[in-house]
Backbone as numpy.savetxt, mean C-alpha at the origin, in Angstrom:
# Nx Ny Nz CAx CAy CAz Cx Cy Cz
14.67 0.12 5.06 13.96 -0.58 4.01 14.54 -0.13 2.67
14.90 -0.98 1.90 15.62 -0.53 0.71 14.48 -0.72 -0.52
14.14 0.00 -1.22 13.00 0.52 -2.68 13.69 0.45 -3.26
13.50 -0.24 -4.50 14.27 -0.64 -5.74 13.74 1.21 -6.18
14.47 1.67 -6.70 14.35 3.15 -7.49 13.06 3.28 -8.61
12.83 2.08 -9.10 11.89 2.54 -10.35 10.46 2.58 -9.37
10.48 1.53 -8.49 9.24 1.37 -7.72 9.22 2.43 -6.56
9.93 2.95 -6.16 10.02 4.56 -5.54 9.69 5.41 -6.23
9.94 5.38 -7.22 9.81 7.00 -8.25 7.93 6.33 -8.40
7.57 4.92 -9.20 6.76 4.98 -9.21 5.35 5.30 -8.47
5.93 4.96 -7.04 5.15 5.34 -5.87 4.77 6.68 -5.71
6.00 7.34 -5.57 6.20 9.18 -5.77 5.43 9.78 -6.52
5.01 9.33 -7.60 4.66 9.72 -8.52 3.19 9.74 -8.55
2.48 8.94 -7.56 1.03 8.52 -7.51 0.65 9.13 -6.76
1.69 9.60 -5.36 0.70 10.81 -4.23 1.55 11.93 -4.07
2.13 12.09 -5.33 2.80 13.80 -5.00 1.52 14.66 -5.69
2.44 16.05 -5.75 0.80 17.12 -5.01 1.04 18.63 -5.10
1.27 19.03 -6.20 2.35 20.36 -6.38 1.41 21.62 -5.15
0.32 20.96 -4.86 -1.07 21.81 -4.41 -0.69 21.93 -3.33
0.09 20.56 -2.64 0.36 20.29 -1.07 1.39 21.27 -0.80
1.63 21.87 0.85 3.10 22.43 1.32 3.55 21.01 1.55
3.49 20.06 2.00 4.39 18.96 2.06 4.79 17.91 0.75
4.02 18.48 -0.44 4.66 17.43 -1.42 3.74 16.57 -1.96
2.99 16.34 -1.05 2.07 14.71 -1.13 0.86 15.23 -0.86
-0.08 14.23 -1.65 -1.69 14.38 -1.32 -2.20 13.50 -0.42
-2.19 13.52 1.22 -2.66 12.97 1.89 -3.38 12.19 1.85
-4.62 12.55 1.45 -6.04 11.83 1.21 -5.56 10.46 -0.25
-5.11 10.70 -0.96 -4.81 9.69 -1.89 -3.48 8.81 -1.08
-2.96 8.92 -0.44 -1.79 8.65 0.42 -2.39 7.25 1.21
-2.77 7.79 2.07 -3.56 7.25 3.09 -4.63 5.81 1.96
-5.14 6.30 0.99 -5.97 5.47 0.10 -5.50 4.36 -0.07
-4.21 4.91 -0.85 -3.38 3.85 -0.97 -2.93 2.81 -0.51
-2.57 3.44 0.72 -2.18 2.33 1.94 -2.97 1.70 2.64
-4.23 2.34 2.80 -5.37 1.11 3.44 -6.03 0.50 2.44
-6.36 0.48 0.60 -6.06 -0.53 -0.32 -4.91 -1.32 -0.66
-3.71 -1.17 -0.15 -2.86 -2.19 -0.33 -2.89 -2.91 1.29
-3.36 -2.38 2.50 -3.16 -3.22 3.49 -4.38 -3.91 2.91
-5.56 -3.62 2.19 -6.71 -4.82 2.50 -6.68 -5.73 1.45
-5.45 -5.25 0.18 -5.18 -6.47 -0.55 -4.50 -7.64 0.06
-3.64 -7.53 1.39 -2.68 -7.84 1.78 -3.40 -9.04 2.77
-4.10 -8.39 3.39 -5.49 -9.05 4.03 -6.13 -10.09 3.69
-6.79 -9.43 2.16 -7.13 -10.91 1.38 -6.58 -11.85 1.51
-4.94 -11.63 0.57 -4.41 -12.49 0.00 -3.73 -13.70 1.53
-3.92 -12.80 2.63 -3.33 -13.94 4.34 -4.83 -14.83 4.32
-5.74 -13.90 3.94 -7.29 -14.88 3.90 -6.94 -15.83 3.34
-6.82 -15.74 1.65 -6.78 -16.98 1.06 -5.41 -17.96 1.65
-4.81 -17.43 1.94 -3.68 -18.82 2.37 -3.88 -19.35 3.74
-4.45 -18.52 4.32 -4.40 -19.42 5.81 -6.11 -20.44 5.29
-7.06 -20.11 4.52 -7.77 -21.20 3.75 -7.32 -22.16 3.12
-6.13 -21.65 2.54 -5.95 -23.03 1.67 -4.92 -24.11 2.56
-4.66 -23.45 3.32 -3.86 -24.23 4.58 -4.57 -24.99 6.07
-5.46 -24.11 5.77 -6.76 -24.88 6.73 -6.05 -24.24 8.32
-5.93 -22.74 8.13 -5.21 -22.71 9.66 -6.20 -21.18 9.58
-6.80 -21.02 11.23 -7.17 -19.50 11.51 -6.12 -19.47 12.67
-6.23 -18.04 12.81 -5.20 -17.09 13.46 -6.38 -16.47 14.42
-6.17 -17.01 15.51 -7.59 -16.17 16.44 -6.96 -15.48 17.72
């Protein structure tokens, strides 16, 4: 998967963690990613509505 650099650093920058031994703050980590999967969610909501199609 190739990350444009500014949007990597910017990412980096939101769950690093000088506190952590691994770097990163888990708990904000994890946040992140199950608020961007349930934006992601939405936004298949609204189009398979405006397309008039469910996925069952």
């Amino acid at each position: 998967m190739q990350i444009p650099e500014d949007r990597y650093n910017k990412i980096a920058n939101r769950i690093s963690s000088s506190e952590s031994p691994v770097g990163i703050d888990a708990t904000k980590t994890h946040v992140l990613i199950l608020y961007m999967l349930e934006n992601l969610e939405n936004r298949l909501d609204r189009i398979e509505q405006a397309l008039h199609v469910t996925l069952d």
